[in-house]
C-alpha positions as CSV (number, residue, x, y, z in Angstrom):
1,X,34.7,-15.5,8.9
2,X,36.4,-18.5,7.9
3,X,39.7,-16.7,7.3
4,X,39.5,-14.9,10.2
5,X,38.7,-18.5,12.4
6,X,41.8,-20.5,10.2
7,X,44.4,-17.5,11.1
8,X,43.6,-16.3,14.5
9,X,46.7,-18.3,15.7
10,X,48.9,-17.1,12.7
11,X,51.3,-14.0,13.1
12,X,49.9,-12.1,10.3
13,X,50.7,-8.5,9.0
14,X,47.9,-7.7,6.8
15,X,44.1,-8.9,7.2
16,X,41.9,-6.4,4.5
17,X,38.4,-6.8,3.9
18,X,37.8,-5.2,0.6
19,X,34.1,-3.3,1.5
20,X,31.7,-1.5,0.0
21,X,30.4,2.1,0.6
22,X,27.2,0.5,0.2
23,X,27.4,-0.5,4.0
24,X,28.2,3.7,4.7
25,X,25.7,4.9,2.6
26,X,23.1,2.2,1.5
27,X,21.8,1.9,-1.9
28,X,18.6,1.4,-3.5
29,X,17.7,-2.3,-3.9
30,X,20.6,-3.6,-2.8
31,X,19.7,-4.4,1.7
32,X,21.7,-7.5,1.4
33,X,24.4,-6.4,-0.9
34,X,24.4,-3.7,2.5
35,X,24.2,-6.3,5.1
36,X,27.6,-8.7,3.4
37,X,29.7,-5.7,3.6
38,X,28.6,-4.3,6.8
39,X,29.7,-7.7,8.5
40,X,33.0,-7.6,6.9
41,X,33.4,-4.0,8.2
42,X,32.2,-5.2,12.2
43,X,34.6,-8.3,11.2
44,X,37.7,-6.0,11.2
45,X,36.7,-4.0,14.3
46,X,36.1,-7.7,15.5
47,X,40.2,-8.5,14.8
48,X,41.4,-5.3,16.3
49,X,39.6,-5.7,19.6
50,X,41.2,-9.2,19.9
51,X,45.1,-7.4,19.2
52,X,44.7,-9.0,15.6
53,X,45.5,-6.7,12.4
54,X,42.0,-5.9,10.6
55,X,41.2,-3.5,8.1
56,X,37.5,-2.9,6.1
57,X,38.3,-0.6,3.1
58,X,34.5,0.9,2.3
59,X,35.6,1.3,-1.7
60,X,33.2,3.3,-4.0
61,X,32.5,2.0,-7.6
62,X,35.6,2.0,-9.6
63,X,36.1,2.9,-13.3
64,X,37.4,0.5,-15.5
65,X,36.9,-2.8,-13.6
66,X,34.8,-4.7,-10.9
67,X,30.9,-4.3,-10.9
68,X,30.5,-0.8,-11.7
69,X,32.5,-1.3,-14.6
70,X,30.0,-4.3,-16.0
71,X,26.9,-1.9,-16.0
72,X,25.9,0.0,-18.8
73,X,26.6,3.7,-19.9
74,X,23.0,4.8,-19.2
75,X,23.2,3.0,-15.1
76,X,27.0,4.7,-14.7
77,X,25.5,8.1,-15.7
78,X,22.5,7.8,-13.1
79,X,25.3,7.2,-10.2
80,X,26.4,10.7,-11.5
81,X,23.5,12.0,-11.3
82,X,23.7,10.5,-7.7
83,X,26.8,12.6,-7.3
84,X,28.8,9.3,-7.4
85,X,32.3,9.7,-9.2
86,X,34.4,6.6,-10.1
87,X,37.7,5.5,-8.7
88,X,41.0,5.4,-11.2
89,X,42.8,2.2,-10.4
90,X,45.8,4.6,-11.0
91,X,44.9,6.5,-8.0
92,X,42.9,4.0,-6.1
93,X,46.0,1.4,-6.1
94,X,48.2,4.0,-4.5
95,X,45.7,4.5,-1.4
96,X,45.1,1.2,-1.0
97,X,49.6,0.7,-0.7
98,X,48.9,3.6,1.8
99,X,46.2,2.5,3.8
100,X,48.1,-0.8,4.6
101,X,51.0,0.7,5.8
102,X,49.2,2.9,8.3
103,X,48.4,-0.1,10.9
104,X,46.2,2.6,13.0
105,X,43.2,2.5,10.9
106,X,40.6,-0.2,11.1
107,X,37.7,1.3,9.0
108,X,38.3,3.8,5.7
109,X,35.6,5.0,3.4
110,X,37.4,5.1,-0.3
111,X,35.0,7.0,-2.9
112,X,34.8,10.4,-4.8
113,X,31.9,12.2,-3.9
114,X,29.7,15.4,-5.2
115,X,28.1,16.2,-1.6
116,X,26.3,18.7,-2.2
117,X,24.7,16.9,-4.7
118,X,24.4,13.9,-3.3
119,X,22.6,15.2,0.1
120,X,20.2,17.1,-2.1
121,X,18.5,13.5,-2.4
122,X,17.8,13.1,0.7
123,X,14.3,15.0,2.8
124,X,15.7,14.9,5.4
125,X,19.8,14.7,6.0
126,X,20.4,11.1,7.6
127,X,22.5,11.5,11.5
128,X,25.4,9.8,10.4
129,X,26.1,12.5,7.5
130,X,24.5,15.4,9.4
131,X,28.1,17.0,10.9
132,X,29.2,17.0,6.8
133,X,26.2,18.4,5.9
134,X,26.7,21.6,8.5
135,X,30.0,22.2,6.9
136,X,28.4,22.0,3.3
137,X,25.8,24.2,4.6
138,X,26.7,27.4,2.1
139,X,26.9,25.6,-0.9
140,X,23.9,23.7,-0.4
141,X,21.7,26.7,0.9
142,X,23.0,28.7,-2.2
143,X,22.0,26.1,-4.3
144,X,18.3,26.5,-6.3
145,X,15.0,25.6,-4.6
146,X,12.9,23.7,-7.0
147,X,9.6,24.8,-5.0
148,X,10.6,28.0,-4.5
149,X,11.1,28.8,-7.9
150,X,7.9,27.5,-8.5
151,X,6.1,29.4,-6.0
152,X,7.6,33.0,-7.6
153,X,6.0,32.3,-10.9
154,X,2.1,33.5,-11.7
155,X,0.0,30.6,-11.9
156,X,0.1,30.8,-15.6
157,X,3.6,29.3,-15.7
158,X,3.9,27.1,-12.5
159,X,2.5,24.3,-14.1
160,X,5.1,24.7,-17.0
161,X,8.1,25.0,-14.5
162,X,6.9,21.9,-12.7
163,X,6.9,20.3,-16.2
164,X,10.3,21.3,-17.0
165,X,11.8,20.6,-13.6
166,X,10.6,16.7,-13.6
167,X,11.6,15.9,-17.1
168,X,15.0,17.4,-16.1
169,X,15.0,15.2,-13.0
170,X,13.5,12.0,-15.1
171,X,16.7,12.7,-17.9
172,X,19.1,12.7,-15.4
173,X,18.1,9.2,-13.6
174,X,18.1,8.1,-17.6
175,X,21.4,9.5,-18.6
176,X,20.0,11.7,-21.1
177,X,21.1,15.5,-21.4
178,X,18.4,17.4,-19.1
179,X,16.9,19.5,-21.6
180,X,15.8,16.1,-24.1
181,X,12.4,16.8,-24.8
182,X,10.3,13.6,-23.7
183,X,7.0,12.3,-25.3
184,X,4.5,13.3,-22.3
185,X,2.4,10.5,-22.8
186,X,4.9,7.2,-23.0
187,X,5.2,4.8,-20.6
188,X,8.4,5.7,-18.5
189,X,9.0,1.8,-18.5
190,X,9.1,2.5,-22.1
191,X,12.0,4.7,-22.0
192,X,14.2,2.5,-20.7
193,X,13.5,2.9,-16.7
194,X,13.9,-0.3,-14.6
195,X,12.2,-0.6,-11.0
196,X,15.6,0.9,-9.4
197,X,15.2,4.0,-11.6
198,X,11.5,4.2,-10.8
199,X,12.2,4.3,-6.7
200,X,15.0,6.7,-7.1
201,X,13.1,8.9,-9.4
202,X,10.3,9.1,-6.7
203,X,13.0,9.3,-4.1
204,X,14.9,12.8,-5.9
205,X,11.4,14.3,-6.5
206,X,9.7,13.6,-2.7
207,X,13.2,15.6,-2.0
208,X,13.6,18.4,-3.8
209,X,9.8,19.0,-4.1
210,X,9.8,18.2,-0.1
211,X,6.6,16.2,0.0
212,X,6.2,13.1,0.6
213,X,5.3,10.7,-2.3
214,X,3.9,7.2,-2.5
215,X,6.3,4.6,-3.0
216,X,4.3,3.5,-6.3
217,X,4.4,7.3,-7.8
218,X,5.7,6.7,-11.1
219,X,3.7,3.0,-11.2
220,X,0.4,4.6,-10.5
221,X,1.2,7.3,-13.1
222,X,3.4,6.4,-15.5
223,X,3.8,8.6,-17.9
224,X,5.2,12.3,-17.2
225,X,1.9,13.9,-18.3
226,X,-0.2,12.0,-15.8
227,X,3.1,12.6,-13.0
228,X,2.6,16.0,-13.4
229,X,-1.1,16.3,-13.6
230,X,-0.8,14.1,-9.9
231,X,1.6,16.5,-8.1
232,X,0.4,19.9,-9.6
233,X,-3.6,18.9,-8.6
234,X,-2.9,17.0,-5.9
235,X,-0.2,17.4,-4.0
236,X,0.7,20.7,-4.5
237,X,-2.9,22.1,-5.0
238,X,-1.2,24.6,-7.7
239,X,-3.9,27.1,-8.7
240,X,-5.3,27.1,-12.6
241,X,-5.0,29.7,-14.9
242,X,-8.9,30.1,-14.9
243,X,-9.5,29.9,-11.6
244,X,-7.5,33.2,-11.4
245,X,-9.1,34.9,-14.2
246,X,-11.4,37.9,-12.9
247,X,-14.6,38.6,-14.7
248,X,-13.2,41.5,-17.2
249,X,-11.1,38.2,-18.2
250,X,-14.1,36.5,-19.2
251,X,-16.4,39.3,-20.5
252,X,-14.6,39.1,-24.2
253,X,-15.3,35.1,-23.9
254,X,-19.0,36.0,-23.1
255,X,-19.8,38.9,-25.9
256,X,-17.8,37.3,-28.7
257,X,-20.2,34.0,-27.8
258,X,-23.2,36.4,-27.9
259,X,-22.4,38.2,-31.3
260,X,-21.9,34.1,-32.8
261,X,-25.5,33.4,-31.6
262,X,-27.0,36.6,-32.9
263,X,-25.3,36.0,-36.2
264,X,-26.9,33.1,-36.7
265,X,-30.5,34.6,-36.4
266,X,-32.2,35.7,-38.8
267,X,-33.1,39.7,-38.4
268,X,-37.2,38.9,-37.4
269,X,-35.8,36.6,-35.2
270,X,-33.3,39.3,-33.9
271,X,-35.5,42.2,-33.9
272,X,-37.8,40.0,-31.7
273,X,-35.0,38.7,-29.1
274,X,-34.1,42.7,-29.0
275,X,-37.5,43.8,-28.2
276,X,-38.2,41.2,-25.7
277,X,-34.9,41.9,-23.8
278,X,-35.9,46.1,-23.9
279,X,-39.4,45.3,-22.0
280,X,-37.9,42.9,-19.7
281,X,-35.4,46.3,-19.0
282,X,-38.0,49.0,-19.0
């Protein structure tokens, strides 16, 4: 604001704010981070209103320098997961050259993108991405339903799949492959998840599960074991293995406990419990 107050008088042919998609998109844990860029972007349509130049370049992370570029392997993987790609400077130097010299833009989003799926994330698409998401349509409709899936197998294996499926999710947000086994009862903390992870691992799931989760799912159960337990029993209401069992199930179950007992008796003792049981039949 400063700059814009000292130059306002000045015959300048360039005034770029250097933005963040952050301010398009959002981002987990980071409302003010948000709030800075979306001020600098209002800032240039601010200039061009008043006949001054003003452009707000909304960059994505880029790959070998700035902030992205300090975080570690396993936070850059997540934003993959995310569907977020990284700039080149190669590439991204060029645009910018090209953005400047078209005078009729005031506001440019710069970032690679996996739509698809990045919009998977979300329950419910947001309004200002909804026209994109009609377009994506096909590819997102042909993609797999988690619950879907789910609901095809016998009850037998639902509770597996649902296993499998959040330990794939988990793994991605920790930039391991998606098939790592994981220890079912260590603490996810444990593992290497900070509080970001933990909201967006709550956020993925509530989406592609599509019901709604508590923002403290992963604090109130911790380890995958007890996550799993929660959402099959109590969320989802998945039906057990026994109670689906029918009688002729259980009849083996029944006469194998029957034989035990009589083998323990001695054969008075057994003769006795047989003639008691053929008066109470007669």
């Amino acid at each position: 604001w400063n700059l814009h107050t000292l130059t306002q008088e000045k015959d300048l042919d360039f005034f770029v704010c250097f933005s963040s998609v952050a301010s398009l998109l959002g981002n987990t844990g980071q409302g003010n981070y948000a709030a800075a860029n979306a001020f600098m972007d209002t800032l240039a349509h601010h200039r061009r209103a008043l006949g001054l130049p003003g452009l707000s370049i909304n960059w994505g992370a880029w790959a070998e320098i700035g902030l992205a570029a300090e975080i570690d392997r396993q936070q850059q993987t997540r934003l993959a997961a995310m569907g977020m790609g990284a700039i080149d400077p190669e590439q991204g130097i060029p645009v910018l050259a090209q953005l400047v010299e078209q005078t009729d833009n005031t506001q440019v989003g710069v970032f690679p993108m996996n739509w698809p799926k990045f919009l998977k994330q979300h329950q419910q698409i947001p309004v200002f991405l909804s026209e994109l998401a009609e377009t994506l349509s096909t590819n997102l409709s042909a993609s797999v339903d988690p619950m879907e899936e789910l609901l095809k197998r016998p009850p037998e294996e639902q509770k597996k799949y649902l296993m499998n499926h959040v330990r794939t999710e988990l793994n991605r947000i920790l930039g391991f492959k998606p098939s790592q086994p994981m220890d079912p009862d260590k603490v996810f903390t444990d593992m290497g998840m900070d509080s970001l992870m933990i909201v967006e691992s709550r956020n993925r799931l509530q989406a592609n599960l599509k019901h709604r989760f508590p923002s403290t799912l992963l604090f109130d159960y911790p380890t995958i074991q007890r996550l799993v337990d929660y959402i099959a029993d109590e969320v989802l209401e998945l039906e057990s293995p026994e109670e689906g069992a029918t009688d002729t199930d259980r009849t083996p179950n029944r006469t194998e406990g029957i034989l035990s007992r009589l083998e323990q008796l001695s054969e008075q003792e057994a003769e006795k419990l047989l003639a008691e049981k053929f008066c109470l039949a007669t």
